[in-house]
Backbone as JSON Lines, residues from 0, in Angstrom:
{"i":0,"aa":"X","n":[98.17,106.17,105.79],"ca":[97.95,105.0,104.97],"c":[99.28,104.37,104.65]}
{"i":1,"aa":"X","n":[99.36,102.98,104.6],"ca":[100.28,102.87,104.76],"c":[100.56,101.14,103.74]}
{"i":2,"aa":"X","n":[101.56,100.73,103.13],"ca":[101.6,99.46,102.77],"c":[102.87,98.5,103.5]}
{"i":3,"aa":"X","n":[102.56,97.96,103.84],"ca":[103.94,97.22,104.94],"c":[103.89,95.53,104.91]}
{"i":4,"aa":"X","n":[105.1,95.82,104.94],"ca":[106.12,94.32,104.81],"c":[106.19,93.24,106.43]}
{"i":5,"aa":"X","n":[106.03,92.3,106.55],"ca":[106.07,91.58,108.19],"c":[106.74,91.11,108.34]}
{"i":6,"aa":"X","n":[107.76,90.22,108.83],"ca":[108.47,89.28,108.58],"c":[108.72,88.57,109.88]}
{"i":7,"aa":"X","n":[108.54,86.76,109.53],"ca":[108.65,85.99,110.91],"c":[109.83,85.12,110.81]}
{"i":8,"aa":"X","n":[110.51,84.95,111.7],"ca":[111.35,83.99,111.69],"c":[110.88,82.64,112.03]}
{"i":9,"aa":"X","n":[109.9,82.77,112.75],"ca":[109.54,81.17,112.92],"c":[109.05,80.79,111.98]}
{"i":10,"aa":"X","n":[108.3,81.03,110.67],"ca":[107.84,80.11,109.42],"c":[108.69,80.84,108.69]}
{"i":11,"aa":"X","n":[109.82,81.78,108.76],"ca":[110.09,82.24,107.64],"c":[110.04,82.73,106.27]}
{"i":12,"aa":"X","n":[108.79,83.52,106.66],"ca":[107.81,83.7,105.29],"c":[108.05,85.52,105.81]}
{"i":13,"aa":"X","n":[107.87,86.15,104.26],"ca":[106.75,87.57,104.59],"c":[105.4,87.24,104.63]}
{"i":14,"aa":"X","n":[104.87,88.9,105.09],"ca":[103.18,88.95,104.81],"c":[103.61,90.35,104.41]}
{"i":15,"aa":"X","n":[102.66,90.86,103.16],"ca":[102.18,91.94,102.98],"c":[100.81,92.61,102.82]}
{"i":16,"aa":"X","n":[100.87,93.4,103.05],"ca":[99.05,94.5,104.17],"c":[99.06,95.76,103.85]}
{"i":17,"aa":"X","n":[98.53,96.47,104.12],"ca":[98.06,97.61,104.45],"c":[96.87,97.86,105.57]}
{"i":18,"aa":"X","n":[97.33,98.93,105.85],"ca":[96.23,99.25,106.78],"c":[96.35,101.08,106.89]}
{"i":19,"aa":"X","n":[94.81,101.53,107.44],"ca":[95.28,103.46,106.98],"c":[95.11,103.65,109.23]}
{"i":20,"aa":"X","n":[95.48,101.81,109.73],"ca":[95.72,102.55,110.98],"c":[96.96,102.53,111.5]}
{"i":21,"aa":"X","n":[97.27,102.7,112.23],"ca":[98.8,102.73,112.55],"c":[99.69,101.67,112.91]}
{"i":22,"aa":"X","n":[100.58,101.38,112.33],"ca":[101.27,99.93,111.67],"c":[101.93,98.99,113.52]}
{"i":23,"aa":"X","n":[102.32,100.15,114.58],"ca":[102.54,99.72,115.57],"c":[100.88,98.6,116.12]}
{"i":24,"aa":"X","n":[99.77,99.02,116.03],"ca":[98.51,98.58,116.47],"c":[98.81,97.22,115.74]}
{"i":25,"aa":"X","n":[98.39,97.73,114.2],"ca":[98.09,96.56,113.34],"c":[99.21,95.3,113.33]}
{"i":26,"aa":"X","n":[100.56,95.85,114.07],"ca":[101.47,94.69,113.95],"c":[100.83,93.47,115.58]}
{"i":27,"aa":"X","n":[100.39,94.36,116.54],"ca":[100.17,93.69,117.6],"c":[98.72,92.84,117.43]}
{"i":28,"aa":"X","n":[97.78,92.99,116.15],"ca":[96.87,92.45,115.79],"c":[96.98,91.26,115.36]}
{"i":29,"aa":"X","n":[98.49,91.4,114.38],"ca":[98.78,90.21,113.62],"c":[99.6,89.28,114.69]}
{"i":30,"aa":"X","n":[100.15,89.94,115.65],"ca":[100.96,88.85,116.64],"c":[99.79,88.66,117.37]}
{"i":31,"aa":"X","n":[98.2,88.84,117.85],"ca":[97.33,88.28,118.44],"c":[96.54,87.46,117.96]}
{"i":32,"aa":"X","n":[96.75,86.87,117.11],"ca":[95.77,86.36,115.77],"c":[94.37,86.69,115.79]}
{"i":33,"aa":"X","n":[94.22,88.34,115.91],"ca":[93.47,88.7,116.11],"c":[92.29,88.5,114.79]}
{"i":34,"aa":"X","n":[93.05,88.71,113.8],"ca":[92.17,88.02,111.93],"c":[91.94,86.92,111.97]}
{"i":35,"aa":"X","n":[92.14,86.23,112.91],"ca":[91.7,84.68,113.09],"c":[92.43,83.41,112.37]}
{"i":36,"aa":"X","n":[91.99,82.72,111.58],"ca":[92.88,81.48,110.78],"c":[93.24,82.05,109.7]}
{"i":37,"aa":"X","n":[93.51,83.47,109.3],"ca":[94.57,84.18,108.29],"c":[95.75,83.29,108.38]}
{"i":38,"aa":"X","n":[96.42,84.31,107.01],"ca":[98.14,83.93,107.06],"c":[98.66,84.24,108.41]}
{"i":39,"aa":"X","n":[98.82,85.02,108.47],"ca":[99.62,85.66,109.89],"c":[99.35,84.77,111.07]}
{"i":40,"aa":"X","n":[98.59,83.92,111.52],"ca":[98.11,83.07,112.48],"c":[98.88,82.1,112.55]}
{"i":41,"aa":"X","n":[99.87,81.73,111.95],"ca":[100.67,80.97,111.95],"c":[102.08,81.19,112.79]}
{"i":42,"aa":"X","n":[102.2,82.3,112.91],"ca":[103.24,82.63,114.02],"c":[102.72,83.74,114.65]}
{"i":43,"aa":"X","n":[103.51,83.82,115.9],"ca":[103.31,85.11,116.28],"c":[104.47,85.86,116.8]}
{"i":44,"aa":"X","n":[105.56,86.1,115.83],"ca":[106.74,86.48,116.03],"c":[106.76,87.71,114.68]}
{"i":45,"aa":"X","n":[105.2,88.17,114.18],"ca":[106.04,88.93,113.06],"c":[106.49,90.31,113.89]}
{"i":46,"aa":"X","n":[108.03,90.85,112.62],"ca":[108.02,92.0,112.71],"c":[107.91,92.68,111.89]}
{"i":47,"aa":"X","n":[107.8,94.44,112.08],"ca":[107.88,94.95,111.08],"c":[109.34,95.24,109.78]}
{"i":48,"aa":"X","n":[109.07,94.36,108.63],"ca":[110.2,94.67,107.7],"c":[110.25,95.5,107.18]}
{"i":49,"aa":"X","n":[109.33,96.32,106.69],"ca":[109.34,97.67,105.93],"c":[107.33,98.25,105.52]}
{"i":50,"aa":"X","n":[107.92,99.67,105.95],"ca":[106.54,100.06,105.43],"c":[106.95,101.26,104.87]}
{"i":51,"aa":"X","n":[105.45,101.65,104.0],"ca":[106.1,102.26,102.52],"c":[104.58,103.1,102.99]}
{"i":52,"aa":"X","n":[104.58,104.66,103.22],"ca":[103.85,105.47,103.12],"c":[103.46,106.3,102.13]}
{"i":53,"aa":"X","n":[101.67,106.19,101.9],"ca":[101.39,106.49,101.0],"c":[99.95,107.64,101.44]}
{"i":54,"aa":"X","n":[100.09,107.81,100.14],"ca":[99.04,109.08,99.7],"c":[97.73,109.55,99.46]}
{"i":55,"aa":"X","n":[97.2,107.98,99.29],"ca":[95.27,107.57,99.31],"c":[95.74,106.29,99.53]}
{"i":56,"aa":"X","n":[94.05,106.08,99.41],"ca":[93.94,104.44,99.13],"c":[94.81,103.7,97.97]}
{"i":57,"aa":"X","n":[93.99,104.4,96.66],"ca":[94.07,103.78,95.49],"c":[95.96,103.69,95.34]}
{"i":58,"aa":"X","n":[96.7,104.23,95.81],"ca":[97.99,104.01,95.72],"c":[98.21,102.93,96.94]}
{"i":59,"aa":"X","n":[97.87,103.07,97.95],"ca":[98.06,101.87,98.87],"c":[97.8,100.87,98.65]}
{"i":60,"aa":"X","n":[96.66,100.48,97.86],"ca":[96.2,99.0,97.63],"c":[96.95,98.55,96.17]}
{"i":61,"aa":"X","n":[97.41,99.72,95.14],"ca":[98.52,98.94,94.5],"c":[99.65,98.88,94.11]}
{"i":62,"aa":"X","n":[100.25,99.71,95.21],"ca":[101.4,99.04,95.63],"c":[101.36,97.75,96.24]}
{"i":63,"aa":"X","n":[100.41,97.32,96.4],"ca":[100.35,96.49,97.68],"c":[99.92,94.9,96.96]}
{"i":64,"aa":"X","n":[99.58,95.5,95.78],"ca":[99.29,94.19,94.79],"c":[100.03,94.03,94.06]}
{"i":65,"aa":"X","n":[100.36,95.24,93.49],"ca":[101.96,95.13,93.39],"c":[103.2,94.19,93.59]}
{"i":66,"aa":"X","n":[103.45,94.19,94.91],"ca":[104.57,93.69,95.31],"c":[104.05,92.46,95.46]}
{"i":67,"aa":"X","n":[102.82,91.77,95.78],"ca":[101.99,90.66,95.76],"c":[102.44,90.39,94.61]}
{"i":68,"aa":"X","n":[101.99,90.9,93.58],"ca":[102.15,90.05,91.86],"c":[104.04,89.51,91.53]}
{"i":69,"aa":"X","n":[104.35,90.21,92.04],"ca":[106.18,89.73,92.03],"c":[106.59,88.46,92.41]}
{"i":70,"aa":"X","n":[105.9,88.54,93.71],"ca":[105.86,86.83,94.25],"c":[107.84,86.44,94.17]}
{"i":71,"aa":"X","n":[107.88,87.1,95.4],"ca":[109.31,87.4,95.07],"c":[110.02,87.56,96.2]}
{"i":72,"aa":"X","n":[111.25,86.96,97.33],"ca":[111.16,87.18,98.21],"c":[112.94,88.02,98.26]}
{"i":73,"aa":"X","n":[113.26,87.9,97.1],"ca":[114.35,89.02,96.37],"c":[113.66,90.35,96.56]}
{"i":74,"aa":"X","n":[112.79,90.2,95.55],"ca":[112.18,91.6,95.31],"c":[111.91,92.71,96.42]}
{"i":75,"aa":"X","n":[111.27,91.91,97.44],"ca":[110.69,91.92,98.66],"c":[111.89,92.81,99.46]}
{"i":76,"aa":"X","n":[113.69,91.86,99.73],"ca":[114.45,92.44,100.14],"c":[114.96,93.74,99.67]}
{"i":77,"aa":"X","n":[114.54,93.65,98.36],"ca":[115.68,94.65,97.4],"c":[114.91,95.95,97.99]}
{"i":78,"aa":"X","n":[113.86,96.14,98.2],"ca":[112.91,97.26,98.36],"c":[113.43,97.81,100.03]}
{"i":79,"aa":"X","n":[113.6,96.92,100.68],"ca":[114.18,97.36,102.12],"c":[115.74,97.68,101.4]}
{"i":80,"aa":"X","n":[116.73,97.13,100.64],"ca":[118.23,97.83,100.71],"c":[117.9,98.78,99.66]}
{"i":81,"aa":"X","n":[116.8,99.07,98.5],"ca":[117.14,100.19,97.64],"c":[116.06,100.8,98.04]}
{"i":82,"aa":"X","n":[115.61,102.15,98.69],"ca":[114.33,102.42,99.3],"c":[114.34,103.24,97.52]}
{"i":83,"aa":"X","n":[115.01,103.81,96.88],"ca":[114.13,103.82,95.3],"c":[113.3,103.32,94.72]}
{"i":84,"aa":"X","n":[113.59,102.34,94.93],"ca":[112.47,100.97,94.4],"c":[111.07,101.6,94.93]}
{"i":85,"aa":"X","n":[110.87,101.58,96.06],"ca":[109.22,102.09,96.71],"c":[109.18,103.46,96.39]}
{"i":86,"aa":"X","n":[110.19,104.0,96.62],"ca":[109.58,105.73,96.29],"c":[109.02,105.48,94.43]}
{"i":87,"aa":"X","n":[109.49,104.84,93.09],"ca":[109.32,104.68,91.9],"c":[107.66,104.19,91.97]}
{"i":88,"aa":"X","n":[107.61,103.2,92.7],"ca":[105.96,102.61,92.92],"c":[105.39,103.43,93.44]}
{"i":89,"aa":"X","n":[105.27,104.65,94.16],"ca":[104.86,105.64,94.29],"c":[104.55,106.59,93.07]}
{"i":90,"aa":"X","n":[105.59,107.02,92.86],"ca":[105.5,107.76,91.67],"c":[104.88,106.73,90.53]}
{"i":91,"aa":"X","n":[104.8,105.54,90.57],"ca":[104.13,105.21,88.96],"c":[102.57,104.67,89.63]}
{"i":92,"aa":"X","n":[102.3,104.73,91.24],"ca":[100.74,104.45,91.78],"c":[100.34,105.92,92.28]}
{"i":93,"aa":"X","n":[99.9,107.06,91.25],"ca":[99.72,107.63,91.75],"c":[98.18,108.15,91.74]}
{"i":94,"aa":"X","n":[97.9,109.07,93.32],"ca":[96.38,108.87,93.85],"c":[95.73,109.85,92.55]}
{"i":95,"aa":"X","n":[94.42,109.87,92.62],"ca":[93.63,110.17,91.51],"c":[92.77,111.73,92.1]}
C-alpha cells in the first residue's frame, strides 16, 4: 500500500494517489490515460516523485488527504528533501 507523489513537466503540476498495487503499473496507467478525463490525462509525462509506504488502508488514505489538505507545492518538495516529514505522518496516521 502505498501513497505517492507524480510529477509532470509538461503542465508542471503534482498529482497525489494511492494505490495498494504496485506504483511501477499504476504510474504506466496514469501515462495511458487509462482513468480517462482525470487529472493525470492531461499529460503523459508523469513521473514518479515520491512514494511513502504504508501499513493499511486507513493510514494510506490519510496521509494522502493529508498532503492534499496542505495544498502546497513547498510542502510537497520538503517531504522528498526531509524523508522525516513522511515517516512523522506515519507515526501520527496510524493503522487501527
Amino acid at each position: 500500500m502505498f501513497c505517492y507523489v507524480l510529477f509532470s513537466t509538461s503542465v508542471n503540476q503534482y498529482y497525489i494517489g494511492v494505490t495498494t498495487d504496485s506504483i511501477e503499473h499504476r504510474l504506466i496507467k496514469h501515462n495511458e490515460s487509462f482513468y480517462g478525463k482525470k487529472f493525470t490525462s492531461k499529460a503523459n509525462d508523469w513521473l514518479v516523485y515520491l512514494v511513502i509506504s504504508c501499513e493499511c488502508e486507513i493510514q494510506m488514505f490519510a496521509i494522502e488527504k493529508h498532503i492534499k489538505r496542505m495544498k502546497s507545492r513547498i510542502y510537497i518538495e520538503n517531504l522528498k528533501i526531509y524523508p522525516e516529514i513522511s515517516e512523522s505522518l506515519k507515526e501520527r496516521y496510524i493503522c487501527n
